[in-house]
N, C-alpha and C positions, 0 to 999 in steps of 0.2 A: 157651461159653455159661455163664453163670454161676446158682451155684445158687440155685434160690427154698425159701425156710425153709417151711415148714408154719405156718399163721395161728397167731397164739397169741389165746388165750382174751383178751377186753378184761377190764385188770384192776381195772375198777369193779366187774364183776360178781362178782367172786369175795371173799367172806367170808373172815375171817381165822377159822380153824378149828385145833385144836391141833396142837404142835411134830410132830416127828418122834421120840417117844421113846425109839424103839429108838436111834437115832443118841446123843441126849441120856444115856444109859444107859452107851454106849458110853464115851463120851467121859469119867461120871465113875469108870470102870469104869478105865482109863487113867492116870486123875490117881492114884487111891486106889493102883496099881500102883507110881505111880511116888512115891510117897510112901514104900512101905515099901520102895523099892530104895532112896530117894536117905538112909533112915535108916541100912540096911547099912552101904553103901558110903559113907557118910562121920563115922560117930560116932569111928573113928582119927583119922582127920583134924581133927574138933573139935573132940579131948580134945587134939591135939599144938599145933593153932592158937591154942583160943580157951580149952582147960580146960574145956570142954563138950561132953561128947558128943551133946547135943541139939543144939547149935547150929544144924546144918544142917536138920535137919528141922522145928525150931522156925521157923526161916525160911518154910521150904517151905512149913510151915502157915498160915502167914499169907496169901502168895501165894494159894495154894488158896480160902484164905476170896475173899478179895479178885476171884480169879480167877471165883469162883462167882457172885460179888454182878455182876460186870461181862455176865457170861457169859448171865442171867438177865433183867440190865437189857435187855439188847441182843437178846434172844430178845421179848421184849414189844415193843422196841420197833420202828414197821412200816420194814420195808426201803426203802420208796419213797421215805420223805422226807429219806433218804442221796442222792439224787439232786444234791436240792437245796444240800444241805449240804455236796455233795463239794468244790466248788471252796474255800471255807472251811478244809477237811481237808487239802488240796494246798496250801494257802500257808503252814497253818500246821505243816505237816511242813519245809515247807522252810527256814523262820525259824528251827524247833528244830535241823535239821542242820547249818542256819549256825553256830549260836551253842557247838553244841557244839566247831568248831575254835577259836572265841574263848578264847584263855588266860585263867585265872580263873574264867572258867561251864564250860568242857568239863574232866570229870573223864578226869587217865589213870591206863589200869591195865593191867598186861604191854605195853606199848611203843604200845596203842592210844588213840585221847581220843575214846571213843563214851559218853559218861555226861554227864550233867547233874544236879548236886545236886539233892536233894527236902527238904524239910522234914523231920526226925524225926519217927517211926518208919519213914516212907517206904522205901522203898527207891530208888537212885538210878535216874532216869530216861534209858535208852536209847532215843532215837529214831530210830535206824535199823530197831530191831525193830518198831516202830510204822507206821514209813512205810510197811511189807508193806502193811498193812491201809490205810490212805489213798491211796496210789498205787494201788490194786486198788480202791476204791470208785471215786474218780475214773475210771480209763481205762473200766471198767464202764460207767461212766455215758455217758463222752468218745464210744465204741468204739457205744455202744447209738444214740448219736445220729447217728455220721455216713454210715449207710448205706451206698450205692453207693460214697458219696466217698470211701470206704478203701480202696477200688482205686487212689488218683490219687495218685501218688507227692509232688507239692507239696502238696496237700491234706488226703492220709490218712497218708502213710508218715515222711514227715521229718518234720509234727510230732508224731507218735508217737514218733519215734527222740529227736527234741529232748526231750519231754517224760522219759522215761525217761532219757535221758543224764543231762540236771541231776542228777537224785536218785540216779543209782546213779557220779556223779563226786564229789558233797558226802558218799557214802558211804567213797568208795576212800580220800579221802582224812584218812579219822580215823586209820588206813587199815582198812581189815575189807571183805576182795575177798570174802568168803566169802557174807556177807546181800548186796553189792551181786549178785553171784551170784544168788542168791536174787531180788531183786528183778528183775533181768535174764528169769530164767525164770519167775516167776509172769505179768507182761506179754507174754513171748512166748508163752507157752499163752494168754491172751486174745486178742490181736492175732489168732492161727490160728482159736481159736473161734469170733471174731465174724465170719469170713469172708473174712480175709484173703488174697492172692493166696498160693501156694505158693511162688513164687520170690521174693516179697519176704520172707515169714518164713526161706530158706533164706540167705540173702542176707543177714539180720541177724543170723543164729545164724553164719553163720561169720565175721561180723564180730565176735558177741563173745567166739568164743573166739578170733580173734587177739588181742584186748584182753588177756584172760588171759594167754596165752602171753607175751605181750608184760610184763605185769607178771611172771609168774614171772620172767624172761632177769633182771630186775631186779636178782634177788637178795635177799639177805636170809631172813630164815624161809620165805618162798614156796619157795623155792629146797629148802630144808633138808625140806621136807615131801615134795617131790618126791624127793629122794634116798633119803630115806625109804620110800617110796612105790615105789621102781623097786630098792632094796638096800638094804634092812635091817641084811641081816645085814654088811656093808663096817663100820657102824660100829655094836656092836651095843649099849654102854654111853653112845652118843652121841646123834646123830640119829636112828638106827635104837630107841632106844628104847622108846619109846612103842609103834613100830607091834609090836613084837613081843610085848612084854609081854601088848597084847591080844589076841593071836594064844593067848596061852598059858595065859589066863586061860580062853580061847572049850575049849583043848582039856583044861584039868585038869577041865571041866563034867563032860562027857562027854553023856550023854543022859537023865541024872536028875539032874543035878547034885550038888555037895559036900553040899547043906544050905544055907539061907538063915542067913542071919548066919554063916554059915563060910570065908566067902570068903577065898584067903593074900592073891590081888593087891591086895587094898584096902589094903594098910600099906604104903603108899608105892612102891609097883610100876606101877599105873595108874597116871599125873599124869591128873585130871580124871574120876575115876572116879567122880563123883557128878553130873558134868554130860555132856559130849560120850560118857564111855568107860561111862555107866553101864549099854547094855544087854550090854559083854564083862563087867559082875558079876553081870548076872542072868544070863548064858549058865554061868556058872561056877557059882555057885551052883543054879539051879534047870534045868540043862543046857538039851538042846534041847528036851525038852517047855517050859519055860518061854520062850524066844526063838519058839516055832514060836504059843504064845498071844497073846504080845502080837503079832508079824506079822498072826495072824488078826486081832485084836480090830482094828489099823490098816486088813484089806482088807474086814471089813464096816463102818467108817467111811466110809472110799471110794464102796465101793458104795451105801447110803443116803445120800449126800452126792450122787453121779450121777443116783440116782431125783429126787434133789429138785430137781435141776438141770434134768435132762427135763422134769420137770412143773411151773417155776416159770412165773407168770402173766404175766411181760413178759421182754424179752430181757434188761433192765439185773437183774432176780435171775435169771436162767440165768448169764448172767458173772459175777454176785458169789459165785453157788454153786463156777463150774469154778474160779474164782481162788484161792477156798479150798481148794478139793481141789489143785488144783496146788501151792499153799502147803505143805500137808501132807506131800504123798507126794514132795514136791522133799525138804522138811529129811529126812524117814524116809530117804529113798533116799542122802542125801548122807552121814548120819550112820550108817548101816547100811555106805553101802559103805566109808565109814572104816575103821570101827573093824574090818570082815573082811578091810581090805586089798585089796580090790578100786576102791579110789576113792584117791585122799589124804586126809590128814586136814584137816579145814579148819574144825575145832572147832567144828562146827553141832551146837546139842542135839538129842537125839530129842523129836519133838512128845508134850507132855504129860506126859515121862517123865523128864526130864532137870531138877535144881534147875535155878532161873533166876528171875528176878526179873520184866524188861519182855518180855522172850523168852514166858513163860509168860503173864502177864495180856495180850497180844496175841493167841496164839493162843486166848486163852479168848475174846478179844471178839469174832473171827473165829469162832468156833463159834458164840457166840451171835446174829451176822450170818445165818450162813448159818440156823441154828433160825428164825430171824423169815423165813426165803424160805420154807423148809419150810410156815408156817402160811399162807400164798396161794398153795399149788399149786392148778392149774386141776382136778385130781383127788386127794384125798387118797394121800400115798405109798402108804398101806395098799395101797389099791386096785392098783398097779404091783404091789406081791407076789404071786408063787403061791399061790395056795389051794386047798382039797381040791376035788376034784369037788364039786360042788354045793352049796358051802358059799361061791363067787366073790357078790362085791357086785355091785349090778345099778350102770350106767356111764348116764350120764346118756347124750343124741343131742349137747350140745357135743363137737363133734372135739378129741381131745387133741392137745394141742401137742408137739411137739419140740425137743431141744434144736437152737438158732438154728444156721444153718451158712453164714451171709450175712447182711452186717450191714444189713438193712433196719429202717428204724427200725420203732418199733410202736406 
């Protein structure tokens, strides 16, 4: 017997009322974090690159700006008319993924062609990192529509698989397994969300990680990450490089760390210590009190991300909320288990903290997606928070909603 969702509030009725602050708070709480680590952890590096030790955080600033203006636009503007515009967003993700293997428009760089020139000052445009956000509005939208009919294997499941295949096949092959990854598991946490049968999403997770498996056997750096990953120390100036380095960087911290700006690993010991490797400089530098902050500042992200998911006013912003949470806590999770060796590495930044160009103003405009769901919850988040004895808001008689657990449309 299949389950029935709890009604959700009709979303004519609900007034768009302000963001979610604390979340908003949060998030520039993160960036500001990751601005004075990606300065650290890369002014060696700028002054041996570029003869600028600003270099890189001049960058970052800019991104930031950019990031904010995106992040703000998208928080005003109302989430429901992404509905409409999703299919738009879905063709033109796929045109830009095309066009990046075309020699001449797709720029490469360390043996991958995921770039697309920008005009100056721009920075070069990645649309794999893009596509997170347009393939999650879309299936959002896809997912909220087909109700019942995502039980029916011809109906709901194969063109689900079809839809997500295309986009995470014009990914592999710039090649970067790592975002198609990525896009893999943000759609399978929606697919589950909106009510999907259990043995169809079991069924597709172990198809994709035979995919994997199956590109790792390939070889090539895939290959080299694993060995890496399972024995370090076999080659330890080699492939094992990298993962030990950060290992060493995590233990010279200790539990107060060096000192901020004292970090040894950042001259040339970490490769990517301003991007994928940069929370093993904050662990070094400001020890585990400093790793154990940003972890929290990321699980009250989460969690005010979930309130606002529970209490969004139709089921298409319930999924565009879990997509982003999924989004989120997939890169933390993948880039966390990196760099402690508990994962391989697979060069995914930490969300918000990590330089990055299209990586970074993506996840800003996902933030500011989800802040625009925030402002048409059927009850202000507030109201989900604990409060003192007798100091609780009084609740209107509309039944609050839930989050969707079957994809009945609304």
């Amino acid at each position: 017997m299949s389950r029935q969702p709890a009604p959700r509030a009709a979303s004519a009725t609900v007034r768009a009322h302000a963001p979610d602050y604390l979340l908003l708070t949060v998030v520039i709480v993160l960036s500001v974090i990751g601005l004075i680590a990606v300065y650290s952890s890369s002014y060696v590096l700028g002054e041996a690159q570029f003869q600028d030790a600003n270099y890189f955080v001049k960058k970052q600033s800019l991104f930031l700006v950019m990031g904010f203006v995106l992040m703000f636009a998208a928080m005003r503007f109302p989430y429901r008319h992404l509905m409409r515009l999703s299919p738009l967003l879905m063709l033109g993700t796929l045109v830009a993924l095309a066009l990046v293997l075309i020699p001449g428009i797709g720029i490469e760089q360390n043996g991958a062609r995921s770039w697309i020139a920008m005009p100056s000052p721009l920075p070069p445009l990645q649309p794999s990192e893009l596509a997170k956000l347009a393939v999650l509005i879309y299936l959002a939208a896809w997912l909220s529509a087909k109700g019942e009919v995502l039980h029916d294997v011809s109906l709901g499941v194969i063109p689900f698989v079809g839809m997500v295949g295309v986009v995470s096949a014009l990914i592999i092959l710039e090649p970067d397994v790592g975002t198609a990854v990525m896009v893999a598991g943000i759609t399978g946490v929606l697919f589950f969300v909106a009510g999907a049968r259990m043995f169809h999403v079991l069924v597709l997770g172990m198809s994709g990680l035979v995919t994997v498996f199956m590109l790792i056997l390939a070889g090539g750096y895939r290959m080299d990450r694993i060995t890496a990953f399972l024995d370090a120390e076999s080659d330890p100036s080699g492939v094992g490089f990298h993962a030990i380095q950060l290992l060493v960087a995590f233990g010279s911290g200790g539990f107060t760390g060096v000192g901020l700006g004292v970090s040894r690993q950042k001259f040339f010991y970490v490769p990517g210590s301003h991007t994928d490797g940069v929370l093993a400089i904050i662990g070094e530098e400001l020890g585990f009190i400093g790793v154990a902050v940003v972890m929290g500042l990321f699980l009250l992200l989460l969690y005010r991300g979930f309130l606002i998911a529970r209490r969004a006013d139709t089921q298409f912003g319930s999924l565009i909320a879990m997509g982003v949470l999924a989004w989120i806590s997939i890169q933390m999770l993948i880039n966390v288990g990196g760099v402690t060796r508990l994962l391989p590495l697979t060069g995914i930044p930490l969300p918000f903290i990590s330089y990055g160009g299209s990586a970074l103003l993506s996840l800003f405009l996902a933030a500011g997606v989800l802040l625009s769901v925030s402002r048409y919850t059927a009850v202000t988040v507030a109201e989900v928070a604990p409060e003192p004895r007798g100091m609780r808001r009084p609740v209107g008689p509309a039944r609050r909603p839930s989050l969707p657990t079957s994809g009945g449309a609304r």
